[in-house]
DRENTI-474243 format. One record per residue (C-alpha): residue number from 1; residue in one letter; x, y, z. Coordinates in steps of 0.05 Angstrom, whole numbers. Last residue first. Layout:
residues N
+-----+----+--------+--------+--------+
!   i ! aa !      x !      y !      z !
+-----+----+--------+--------+--------+
! NUM !  A !      X !      Y !      Z !
...
+-----+----+--------+--------+--------+
This chain:
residues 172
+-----+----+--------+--------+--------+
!   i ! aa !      x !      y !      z !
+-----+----+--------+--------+--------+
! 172 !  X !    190 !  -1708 !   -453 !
! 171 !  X !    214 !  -1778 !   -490 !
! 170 !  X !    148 !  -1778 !   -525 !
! 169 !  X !    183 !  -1727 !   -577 !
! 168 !  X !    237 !  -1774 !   -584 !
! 167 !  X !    303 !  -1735 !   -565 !
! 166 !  X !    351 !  -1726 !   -617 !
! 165 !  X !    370 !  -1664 !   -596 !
! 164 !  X !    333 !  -1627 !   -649 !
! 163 !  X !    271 !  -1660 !   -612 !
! 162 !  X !    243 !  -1714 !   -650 !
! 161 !  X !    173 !  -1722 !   -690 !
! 160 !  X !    161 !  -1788 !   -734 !
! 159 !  X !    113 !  -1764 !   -775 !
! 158 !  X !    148 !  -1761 !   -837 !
! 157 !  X !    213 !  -1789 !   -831 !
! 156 !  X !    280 !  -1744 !   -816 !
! 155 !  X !    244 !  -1673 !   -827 !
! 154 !  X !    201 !  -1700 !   -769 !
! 153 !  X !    217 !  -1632 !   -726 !
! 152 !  X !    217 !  -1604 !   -657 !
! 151 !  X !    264 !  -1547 !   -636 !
! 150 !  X !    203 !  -1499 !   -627 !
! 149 !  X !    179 !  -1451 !   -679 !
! 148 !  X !    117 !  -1400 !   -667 !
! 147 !  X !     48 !  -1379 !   -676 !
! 146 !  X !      8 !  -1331 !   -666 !
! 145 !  X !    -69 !  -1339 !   -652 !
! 144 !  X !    -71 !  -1308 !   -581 !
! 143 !  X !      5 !  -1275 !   -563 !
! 142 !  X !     52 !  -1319 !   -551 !
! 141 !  X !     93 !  -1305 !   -478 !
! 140 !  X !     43 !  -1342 !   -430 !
! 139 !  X !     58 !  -1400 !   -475 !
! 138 !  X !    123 !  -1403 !   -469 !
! 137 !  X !    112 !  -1406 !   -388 !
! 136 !  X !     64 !  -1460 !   -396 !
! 135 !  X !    113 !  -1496 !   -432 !
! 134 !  X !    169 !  -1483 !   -393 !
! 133 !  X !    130 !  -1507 !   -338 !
! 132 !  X !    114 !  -1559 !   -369 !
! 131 !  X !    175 !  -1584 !   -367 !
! 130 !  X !    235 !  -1602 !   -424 !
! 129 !  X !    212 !  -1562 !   -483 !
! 128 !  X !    261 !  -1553 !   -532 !
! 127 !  X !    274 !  -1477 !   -557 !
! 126 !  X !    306 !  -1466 !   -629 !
! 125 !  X !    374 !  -1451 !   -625 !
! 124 !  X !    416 !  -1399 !   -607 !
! 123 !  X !    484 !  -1369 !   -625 !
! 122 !  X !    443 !  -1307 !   -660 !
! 121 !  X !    453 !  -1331 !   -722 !
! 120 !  X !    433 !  -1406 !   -702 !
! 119 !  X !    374 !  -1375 !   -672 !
! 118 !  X !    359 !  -1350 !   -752 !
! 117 !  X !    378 !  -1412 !   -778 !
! 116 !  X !    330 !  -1447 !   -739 !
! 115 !  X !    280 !  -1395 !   -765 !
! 114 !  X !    292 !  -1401 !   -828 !
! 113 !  X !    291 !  -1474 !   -823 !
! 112 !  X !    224 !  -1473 !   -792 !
! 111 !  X !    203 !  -1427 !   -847 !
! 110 !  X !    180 !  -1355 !   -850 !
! 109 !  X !    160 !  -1301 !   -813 !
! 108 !  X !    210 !  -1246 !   -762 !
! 107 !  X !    172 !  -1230 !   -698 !
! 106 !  X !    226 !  -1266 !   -663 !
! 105 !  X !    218 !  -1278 !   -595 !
! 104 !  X !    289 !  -1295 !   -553 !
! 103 !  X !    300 !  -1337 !   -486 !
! 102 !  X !    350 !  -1338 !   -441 !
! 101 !  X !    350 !  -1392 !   -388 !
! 100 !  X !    366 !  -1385 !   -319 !
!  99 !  X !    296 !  -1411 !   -297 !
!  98 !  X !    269 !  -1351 !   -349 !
!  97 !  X !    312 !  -1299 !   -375 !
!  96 !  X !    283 !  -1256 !   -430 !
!  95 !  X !    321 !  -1231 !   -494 !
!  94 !  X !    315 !  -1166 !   -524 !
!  93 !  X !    387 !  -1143 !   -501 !
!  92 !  X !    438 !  -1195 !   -491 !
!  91 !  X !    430 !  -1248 !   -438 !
!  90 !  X !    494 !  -1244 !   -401 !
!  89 !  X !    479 !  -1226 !   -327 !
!  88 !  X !    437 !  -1281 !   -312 !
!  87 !  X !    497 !  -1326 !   -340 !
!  86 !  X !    538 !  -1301 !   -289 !
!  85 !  X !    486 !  -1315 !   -228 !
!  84 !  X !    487 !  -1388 !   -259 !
!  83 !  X !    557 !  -1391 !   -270 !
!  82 !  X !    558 !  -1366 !   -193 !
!  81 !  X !    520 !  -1425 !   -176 !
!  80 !  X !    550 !  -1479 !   -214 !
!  79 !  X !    614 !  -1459 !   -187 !
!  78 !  X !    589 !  -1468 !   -123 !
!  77 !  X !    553 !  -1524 !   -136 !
!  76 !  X !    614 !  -1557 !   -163 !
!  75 !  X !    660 !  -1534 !    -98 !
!  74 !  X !    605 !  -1559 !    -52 !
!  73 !  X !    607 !  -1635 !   -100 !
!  72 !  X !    685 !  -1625 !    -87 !
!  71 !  X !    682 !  -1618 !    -10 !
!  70 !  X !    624 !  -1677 !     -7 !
!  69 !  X !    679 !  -1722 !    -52 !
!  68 !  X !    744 !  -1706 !      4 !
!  67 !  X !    689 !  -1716 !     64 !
!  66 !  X !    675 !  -1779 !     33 !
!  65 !  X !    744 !  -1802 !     22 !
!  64 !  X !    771 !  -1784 !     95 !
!  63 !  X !    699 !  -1824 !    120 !
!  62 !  X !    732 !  -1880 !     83 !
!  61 !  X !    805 !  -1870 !    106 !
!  60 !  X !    773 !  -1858 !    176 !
!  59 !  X !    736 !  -1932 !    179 !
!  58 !  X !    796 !  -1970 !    153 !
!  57 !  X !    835 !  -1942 !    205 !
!  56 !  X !    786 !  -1948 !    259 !
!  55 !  X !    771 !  -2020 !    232 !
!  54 !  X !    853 !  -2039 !    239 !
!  53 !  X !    856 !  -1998 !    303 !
!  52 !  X !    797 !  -2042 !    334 !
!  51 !  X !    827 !  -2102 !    303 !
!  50 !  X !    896 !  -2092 !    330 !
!  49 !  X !    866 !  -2077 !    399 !
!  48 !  X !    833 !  -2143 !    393 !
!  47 !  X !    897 !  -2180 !    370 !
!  46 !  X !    934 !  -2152 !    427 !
!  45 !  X !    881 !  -2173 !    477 !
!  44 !  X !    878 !  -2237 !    462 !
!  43 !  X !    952 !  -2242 !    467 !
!  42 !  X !    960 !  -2210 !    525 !
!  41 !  X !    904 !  -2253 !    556 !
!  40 !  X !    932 !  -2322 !    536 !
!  39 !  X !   1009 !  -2299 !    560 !
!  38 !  X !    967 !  -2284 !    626 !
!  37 !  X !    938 !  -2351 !    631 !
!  36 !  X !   1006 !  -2393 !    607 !
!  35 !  X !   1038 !  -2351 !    664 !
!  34 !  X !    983 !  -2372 !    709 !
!  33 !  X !    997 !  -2442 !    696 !
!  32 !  X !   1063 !  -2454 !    720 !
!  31 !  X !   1097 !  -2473 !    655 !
!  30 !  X !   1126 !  -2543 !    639 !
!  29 !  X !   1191 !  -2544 !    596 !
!  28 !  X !   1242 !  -2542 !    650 !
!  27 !  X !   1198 !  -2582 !    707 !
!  26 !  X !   1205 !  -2643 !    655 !
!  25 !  X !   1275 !  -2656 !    651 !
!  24 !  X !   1271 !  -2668 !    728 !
!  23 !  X !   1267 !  -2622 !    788 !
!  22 !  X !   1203 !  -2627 !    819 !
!  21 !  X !   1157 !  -2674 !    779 !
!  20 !  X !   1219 !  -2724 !    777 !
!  19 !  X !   1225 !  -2708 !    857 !
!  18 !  X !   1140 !  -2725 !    860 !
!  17 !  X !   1161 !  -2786 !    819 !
!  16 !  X !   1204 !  -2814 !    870 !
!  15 !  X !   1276 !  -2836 !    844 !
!  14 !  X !   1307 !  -2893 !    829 !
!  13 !  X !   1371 !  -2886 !    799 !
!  12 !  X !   1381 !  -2918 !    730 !
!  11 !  X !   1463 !  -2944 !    729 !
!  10 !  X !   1485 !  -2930 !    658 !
!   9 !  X !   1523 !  -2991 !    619 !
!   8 !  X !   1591 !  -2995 !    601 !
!   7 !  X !   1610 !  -3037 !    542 !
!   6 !  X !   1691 !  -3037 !    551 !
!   5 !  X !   1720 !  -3037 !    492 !
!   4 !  X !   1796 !  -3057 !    492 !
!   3 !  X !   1850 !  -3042 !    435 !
!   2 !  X !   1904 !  -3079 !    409 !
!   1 !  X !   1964 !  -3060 !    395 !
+-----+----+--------+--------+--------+
C-alpha cells in the first residue's frame, strides 16, 4: 500500500488590525487598564498595612518587655524597701542605726585585730567609710581625743592602706 501526503498549507485571512486589536490572540492577555490600576493600589496598600501591623507588632512586644522589666525593678524596690524597714527593726540593743546601717561603739582597748575580732564576734566588722557623711556622722559619735578602729589596714605592705574590702584607700 502505499500511502499519500498531501502538504497542505493554511490560508492567512486578511484581516484589519483594529479586528486583531478586538478579538484576536492578543485581546485575551491584554488588561483594560484600570484593572491593572486597581490591582496596583491593592497591592500597595496590602503591603503598607502589613508594614504598619508588622512595626505595631514589633513596637508592642518591645513596650510588652519594658513594662515586664519596670514591674520587676517596682517589685525589687519593694522588697528592698521593706528589707530596709526590717533591718531597722533588727539592730540589737546598744547599737545605733544610721542611713539603715547599724553601728556599734566599743569602749573595750586594744589592737586593731582585737577589735576586728571583736565585730567579728558580734557578726560585725569593722566600719568602712564610703561618704562623708558617714564620716562626719562617725565623727559626731567619738568623743574629743578618743580614738577608734575602722576597717582600714596596710597589714598587707607597709603603707599601702586598703579597706578590708579590698578597696584602695584612695578608691573612697
Amino acid at each position: 500500500m502505499e500511502e499519500i501526503y498531501i502538504n497542505l498549507k493554511p490560508v492567512k485571512t486578511i484581516q484589519s488590525r483594529s479586528a486583531l486589536n478586538e478579538r484576536g490572540p492578543r485581546s485575551s492577555q491584554r488588561f483594560p487598564a484600570g484593572l491593572i490600576l486597581c490591582l496596583g493600589l491593592l497591592s500597595f496598600f496590602l503591603l503598607a498595612g502589613l508594614i504598619i501591623v508588622s512595626t505595631l507588632y514589633f513596637y508592642s512586644t518591645q513596650c510588652s518587655a519594658a513594662s515586664q522589666n519596670v514591674s520587676s525593678l517596682i517589685n525589687k524596690e519593694d522588697m528592698l524597701n521593706a528589707s530596709l524597714t526590717e533591718r531597722e527593726r533588727t539592730c540589737p540593743p546598744g547599737w545605733m542605726m544610721s542611713n539603715h546601717t547599724c553601728y556599734f561603739f566599743s569602749y573595750g582597748t586594744g589592737s586593731w585585730e582585737k577589735g576586728r575580732q571583736d565585730c567579728t564576734n558580734r557578726e560585725a566588722d569593722l566600719a568602712i567609710i564610703n561618704s562623708v557623711n558617714e564620716q562626719m556622722l562617725l565623727s559626731d559619735f567619738i568623743e574629743e581625743d578618743t580614738h577608734i578602729w575602722i576597717g582600714v589596714t596596710d597589714r598587707e605592705e607597709e603603707g599601702k592602706w586598703k579597706w578590708i574590702d579590698g578597696a584602695q584607700l584612695s578608691e573612697r
